[in-house]
C-alpha positions as a printed Julia matrix, in Angstrom:
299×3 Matrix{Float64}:
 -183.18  -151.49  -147.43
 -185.42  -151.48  -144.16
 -183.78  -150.24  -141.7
 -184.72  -151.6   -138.02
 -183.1   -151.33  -134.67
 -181.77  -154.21  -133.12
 -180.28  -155.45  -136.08
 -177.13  -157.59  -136.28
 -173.61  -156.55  -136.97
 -173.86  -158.35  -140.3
 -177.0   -156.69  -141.49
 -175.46  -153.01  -140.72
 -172.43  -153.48  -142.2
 -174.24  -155.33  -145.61
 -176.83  -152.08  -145.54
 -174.28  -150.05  -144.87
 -172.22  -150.85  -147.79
 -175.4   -150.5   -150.07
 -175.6   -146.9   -148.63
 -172.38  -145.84  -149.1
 -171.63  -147.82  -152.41
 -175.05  -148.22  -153.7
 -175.72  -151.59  -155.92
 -174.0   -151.45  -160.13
 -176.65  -149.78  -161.8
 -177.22  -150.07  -165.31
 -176.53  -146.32  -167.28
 -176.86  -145.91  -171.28
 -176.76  -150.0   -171.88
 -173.18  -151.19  -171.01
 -171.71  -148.56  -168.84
 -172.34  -149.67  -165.36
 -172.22  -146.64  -162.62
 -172.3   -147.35  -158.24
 -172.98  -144.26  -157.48
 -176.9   -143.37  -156.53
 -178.41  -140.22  -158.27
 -180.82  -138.56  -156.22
 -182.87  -135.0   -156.13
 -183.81  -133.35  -152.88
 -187.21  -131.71  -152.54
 -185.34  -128.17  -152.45
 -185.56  -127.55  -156.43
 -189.05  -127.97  -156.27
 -189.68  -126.12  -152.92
 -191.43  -123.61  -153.93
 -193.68  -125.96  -154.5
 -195.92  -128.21  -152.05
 -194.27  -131.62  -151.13
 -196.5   -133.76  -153.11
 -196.08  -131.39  -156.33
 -192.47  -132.07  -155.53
 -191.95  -135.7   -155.52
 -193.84  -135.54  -159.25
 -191.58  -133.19  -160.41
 -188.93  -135.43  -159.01
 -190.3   -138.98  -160.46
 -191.1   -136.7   -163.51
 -187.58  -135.8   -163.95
 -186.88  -138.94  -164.36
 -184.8   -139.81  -160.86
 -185.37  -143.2   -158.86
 -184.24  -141.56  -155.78
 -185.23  -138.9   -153.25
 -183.64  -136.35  -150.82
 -186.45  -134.7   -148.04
 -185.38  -131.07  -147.6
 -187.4   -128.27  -148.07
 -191.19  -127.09  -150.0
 -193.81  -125.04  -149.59
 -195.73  -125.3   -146.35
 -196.45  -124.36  -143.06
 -192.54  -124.16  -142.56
 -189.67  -124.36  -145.1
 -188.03  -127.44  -143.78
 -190.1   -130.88  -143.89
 -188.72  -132.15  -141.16
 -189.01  -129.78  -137.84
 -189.1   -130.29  -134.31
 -193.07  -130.41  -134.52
 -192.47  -133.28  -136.81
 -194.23  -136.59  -135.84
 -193.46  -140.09  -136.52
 -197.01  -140.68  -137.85
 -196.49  -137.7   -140.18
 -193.07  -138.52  -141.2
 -194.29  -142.04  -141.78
 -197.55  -139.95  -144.49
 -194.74  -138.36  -146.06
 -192.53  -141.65  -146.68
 -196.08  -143.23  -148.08
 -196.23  -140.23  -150.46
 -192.43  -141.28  -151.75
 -193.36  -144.99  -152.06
 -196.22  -144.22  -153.67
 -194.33  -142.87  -156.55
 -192.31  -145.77  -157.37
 -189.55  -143.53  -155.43
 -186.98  -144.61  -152.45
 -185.73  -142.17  -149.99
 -181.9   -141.42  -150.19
 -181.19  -139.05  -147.53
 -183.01  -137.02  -145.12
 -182.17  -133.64  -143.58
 -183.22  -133.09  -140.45
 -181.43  -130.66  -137.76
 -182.0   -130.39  -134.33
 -179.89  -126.8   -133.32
 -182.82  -125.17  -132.02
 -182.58  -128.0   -129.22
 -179.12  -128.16  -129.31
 -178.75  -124.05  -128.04
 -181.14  -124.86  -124.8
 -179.31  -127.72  -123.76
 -177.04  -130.98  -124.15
 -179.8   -133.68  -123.17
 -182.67  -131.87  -125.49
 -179.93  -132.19  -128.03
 -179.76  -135.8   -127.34
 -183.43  -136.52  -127.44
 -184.13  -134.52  -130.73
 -181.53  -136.16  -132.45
 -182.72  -139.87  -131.81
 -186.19  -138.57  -132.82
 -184.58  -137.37  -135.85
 -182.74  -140.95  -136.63
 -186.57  -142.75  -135.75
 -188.15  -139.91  -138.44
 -185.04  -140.88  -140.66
 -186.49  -145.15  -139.64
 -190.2   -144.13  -141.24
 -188.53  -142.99  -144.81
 -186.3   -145.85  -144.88
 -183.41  -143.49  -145.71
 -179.65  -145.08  -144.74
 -178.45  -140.99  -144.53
 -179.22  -138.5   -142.24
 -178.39  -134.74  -142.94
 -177.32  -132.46  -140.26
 -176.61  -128.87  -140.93
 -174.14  -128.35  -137.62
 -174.06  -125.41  -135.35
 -172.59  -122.06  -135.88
 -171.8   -120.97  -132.47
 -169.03  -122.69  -130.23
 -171.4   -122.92  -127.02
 -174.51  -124.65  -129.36
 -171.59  -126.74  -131.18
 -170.7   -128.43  -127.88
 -174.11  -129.88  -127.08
 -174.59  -130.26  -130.49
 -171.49  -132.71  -131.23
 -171.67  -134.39  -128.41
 -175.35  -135.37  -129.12
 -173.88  -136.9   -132.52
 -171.7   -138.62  -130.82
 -174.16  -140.46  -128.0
 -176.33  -141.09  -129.96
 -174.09  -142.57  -132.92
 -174.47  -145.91  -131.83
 -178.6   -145.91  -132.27
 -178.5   -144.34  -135.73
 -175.47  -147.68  -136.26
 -178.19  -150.05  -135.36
 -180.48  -148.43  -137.35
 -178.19  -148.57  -140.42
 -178.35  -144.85  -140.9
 -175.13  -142.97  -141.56
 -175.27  -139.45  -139.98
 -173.19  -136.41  -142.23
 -173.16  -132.52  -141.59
 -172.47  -130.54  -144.43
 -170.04  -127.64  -145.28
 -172.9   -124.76  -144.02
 -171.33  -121.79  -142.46
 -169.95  -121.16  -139.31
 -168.4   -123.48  -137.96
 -168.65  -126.08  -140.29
 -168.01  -123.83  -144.17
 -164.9   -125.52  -145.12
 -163.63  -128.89  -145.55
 -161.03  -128.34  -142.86
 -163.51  -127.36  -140.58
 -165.44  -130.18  -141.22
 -162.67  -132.48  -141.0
 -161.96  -131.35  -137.67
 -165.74  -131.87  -136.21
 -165.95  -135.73  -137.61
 -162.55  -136.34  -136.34
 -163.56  -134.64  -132.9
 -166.71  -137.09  -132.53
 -164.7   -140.24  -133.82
 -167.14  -142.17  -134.57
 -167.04  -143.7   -138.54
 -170.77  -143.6   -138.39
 -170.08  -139.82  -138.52
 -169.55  -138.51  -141.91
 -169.29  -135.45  -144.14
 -171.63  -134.79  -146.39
 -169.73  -132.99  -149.42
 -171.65  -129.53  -150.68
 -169.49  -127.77  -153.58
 -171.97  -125.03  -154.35
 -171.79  -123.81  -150.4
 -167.81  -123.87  -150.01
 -167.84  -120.81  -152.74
 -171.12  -119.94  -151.05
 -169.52  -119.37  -147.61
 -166.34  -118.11  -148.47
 -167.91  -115.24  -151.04
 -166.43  -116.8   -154.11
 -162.78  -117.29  -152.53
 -162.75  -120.72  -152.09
 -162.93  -122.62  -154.81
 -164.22  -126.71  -153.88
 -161.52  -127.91  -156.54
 -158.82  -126.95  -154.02
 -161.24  -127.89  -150.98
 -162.15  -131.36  -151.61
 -158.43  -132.64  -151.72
 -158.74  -131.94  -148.04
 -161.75  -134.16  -147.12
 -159.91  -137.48  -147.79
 -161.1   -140.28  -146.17
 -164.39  -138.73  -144.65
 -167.02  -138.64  -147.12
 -170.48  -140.08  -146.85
 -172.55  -138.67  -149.87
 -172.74  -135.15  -151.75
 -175.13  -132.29  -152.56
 -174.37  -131.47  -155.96
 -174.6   -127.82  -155.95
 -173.46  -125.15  -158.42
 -172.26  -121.33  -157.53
 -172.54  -118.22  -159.64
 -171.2   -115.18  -158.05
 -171.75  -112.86  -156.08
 -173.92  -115.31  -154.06
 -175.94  -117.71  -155.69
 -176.37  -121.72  -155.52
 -180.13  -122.14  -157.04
 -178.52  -122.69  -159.94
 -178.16  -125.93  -162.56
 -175.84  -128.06  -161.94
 -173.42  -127.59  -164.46
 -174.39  -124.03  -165.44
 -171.91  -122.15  -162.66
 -168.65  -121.98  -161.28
 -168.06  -125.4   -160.42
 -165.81  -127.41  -162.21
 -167.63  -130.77  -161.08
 -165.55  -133.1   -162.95
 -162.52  -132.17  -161.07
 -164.15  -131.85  -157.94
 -165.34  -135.58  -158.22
 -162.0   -136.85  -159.16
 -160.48  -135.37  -156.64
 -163.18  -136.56  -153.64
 -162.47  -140.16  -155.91
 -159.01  -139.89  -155.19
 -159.77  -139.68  -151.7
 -161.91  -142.64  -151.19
 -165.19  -141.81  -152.64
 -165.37  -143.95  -155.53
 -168.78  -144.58  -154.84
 -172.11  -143.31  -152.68
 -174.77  -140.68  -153.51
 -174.82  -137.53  -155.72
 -178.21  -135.86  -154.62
 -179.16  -132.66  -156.56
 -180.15  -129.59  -154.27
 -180.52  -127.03  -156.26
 -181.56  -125.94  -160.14
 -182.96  -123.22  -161.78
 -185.9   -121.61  -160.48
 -189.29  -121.5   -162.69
 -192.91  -122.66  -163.1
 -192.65  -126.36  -162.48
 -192.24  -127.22  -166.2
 -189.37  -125.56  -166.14
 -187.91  -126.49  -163.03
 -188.86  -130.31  -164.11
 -186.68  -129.92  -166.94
 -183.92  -127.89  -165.3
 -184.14  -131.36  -163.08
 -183.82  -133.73  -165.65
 -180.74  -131.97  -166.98
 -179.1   -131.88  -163.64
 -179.64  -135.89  -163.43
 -178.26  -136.15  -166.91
 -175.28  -133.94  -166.39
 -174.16  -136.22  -163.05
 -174.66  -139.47  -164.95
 -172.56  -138.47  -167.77
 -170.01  -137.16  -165.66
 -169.9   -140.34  -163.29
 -170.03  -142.64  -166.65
 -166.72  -140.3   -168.18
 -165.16  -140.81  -164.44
C-alpha cells in the first residue's frame, strides 16, 4: 500500500482494511492466518539501524516496526527528523525485501510548548509516516494533564490528514496518563475520531502498574478500540526486554480476549526480546515470530 493524500474515500477505506486486517497469509501450508507479524527496530537497538533491519529480515519477518537503535539519539524518528532522511531510512527497509508496518513517532516535546507546535509536529510526523509507506502511526501520549490537552487535541485536528493519508494513528498503554486500558479508553473516546486507535502493549500494563495489573484482566476492557499490538513480555520486578513468551504474560489469553473484543485481525509487532550479541538477539527474534504465529494459527 502507497499511501498518498488526496486519495478517495474508496481507496482509504480498501487500505484501511488491509491495515487493520492485513491480506490471508499463508502459515505452515494450509493454515491461513490475517494477522501481520512484524518486529520493531527496538530488539536490535543496541544496534545501528541498518544492522537492525538484517537482524530483522534475518529473523525471518516480512514486516517492520521503526522505533529505536543506536545513534545519535535513541528514537529514529525525532523532531530533527527530515523527510529526505526519513525517506533514506524507508530505502534502507525496501531494500531488504522488507515493508514498513508501523512507525513510532511522538511529538510531546512540541506538545508541552504549545497547542499549534503540537499541530504542526504531528502532520510532519503523519508526512515522515507517508515516506515509509507505513498505514500505522505510534504515539506514546502525554503524561501530564496540561501537555495532554495540546497533545489530544492535535490528534484530533489533524485526524482527518493522517485519514487521507490512509494512516491509522494509536497511542499505547505508556505511563501516565495513558498506563491502563481504561485510561486509554477514555483518551480515544475523548478525541472521537475512529481514525484514533489504541495500540495494545501487554508487557507495559504489568510494566506500569509494578506487576499489579495483570493484561489478562486489562484487555477485556479495550473492546472495540484496538488498532494493532506490541507484543511485549514482563518479568518482575520491572522488566519487558524480554522474549516473548519467556515472562509473565499469558499471551494466549490475552489475544482471545482482545479477539473477543473485535480484534480478530491486524498487526502483532514484536518490541522487545532478549538482549545479546546480535546472533543471539537474531535468534531470540526468530523465536518471538515463531511463538506469535503458532499462537495466532492455535487461535
Amino acid at each position: 500500500m502507497k499511501p498518498a493524500l488526496g486519495i478517495s474515500r474508496r481507496e482509504f477505506v480498501k487500505a484501511a482494511g488491509v491495515a487493520l486486517a492485513g491480506a490471508a497469509l499463508p502459515l505452515q501450508g494450509a493454515v491461513l492466518v490475517t494477522h501481520l507479524i512484524g518486529c520493531y527496530t527496538r530488539c536490535f537497538d543496541a544496534f545501528d539501524f541498518k544492522t537492525a533491519l538484517d537482524g530483522i529480515a534475518a529473523a525471518g519477518y516480512k514486516h517492520v516496526g521503526i522505533m529505536t537503535a543506536k545513534g545519535p539519539s535513541w528514537a529514529i524518528i525525532t523532531p530533527e527528523t527530515t523527510l529526505d532522511h526519513a525517506a533514506q531510512l524507508a530505502d534502507e527497509v525496501k531494500r531488504r525485501g522488507l515493508k514498513t508496518l508501523s512507525v513510532y513517532a511522538d511529538f510531546g516535546a512540541e506538545a508541552a510548548r504549545s497547542e499549534r507546535e503540537a499541530v504542526l509536529a504531528l502532520q510532519k510526523r503523519i508526512q515522515i509516516c507517508q515516506r515509509f509507506e507505513s498505514p500505522h502511526l505510534l504515539l506514546g501520549g502525554a503524561a501530564d494533564e496540561k501537555i495532554a490537552k495540546n497533545y489530544y487535541k492535535a490528534v484530533a485536528e489533524c485526524c482527518p490528514a493522517a485519514r487521507e493519508a490512509a494512516i491509522i494513528l494509536s497511542i499505547k498503554p505508556h505511563g501516565g496518563l495513558n498506563s491502563t486500558g481504561p485510561q486509554c479508553r477514555k483518551l480515544v473516546e475523548g478525541v472521537s475520531d475512529p481514525n484514533f486507535r489504541l495500540w495494545y502493549d501487554p508487557g507495559n500494563i504489568f510494566y506500569y502498574s509494578a506487576g499489579a495489573l495483570d493484561p489478562v484482566e486489562d484487555s477485556k476492557t479495550v473492546n472495540g478500540i484496538i488498532s494493532g499490538m506490541s507484543v511485549k513480555d514482563f518479568l518482575p520486578p520491572k522488566d519487558v526486554v524480554v522474549t516473548p513468551g519467556t515472562g509473565k504474560v499469558d499471551f494466549p489469553k490475552v489475544l482471545a480476549n482482545l479477539r473477543a473484543g473485535g480484534f480478530k485481525s491486524g498487526p502483532l509487532v514484536v518490541e522487545c526480546v532478549k538482549r545479546g550479541e546480535l546472533s543471539v538477539v537474531t535468534a531470540e527474534a526468530r523465536k518471538a515470530r515463531l511463538f506469535i504465529e503458532s499462537l495466532v494459527a492455535a487461535q
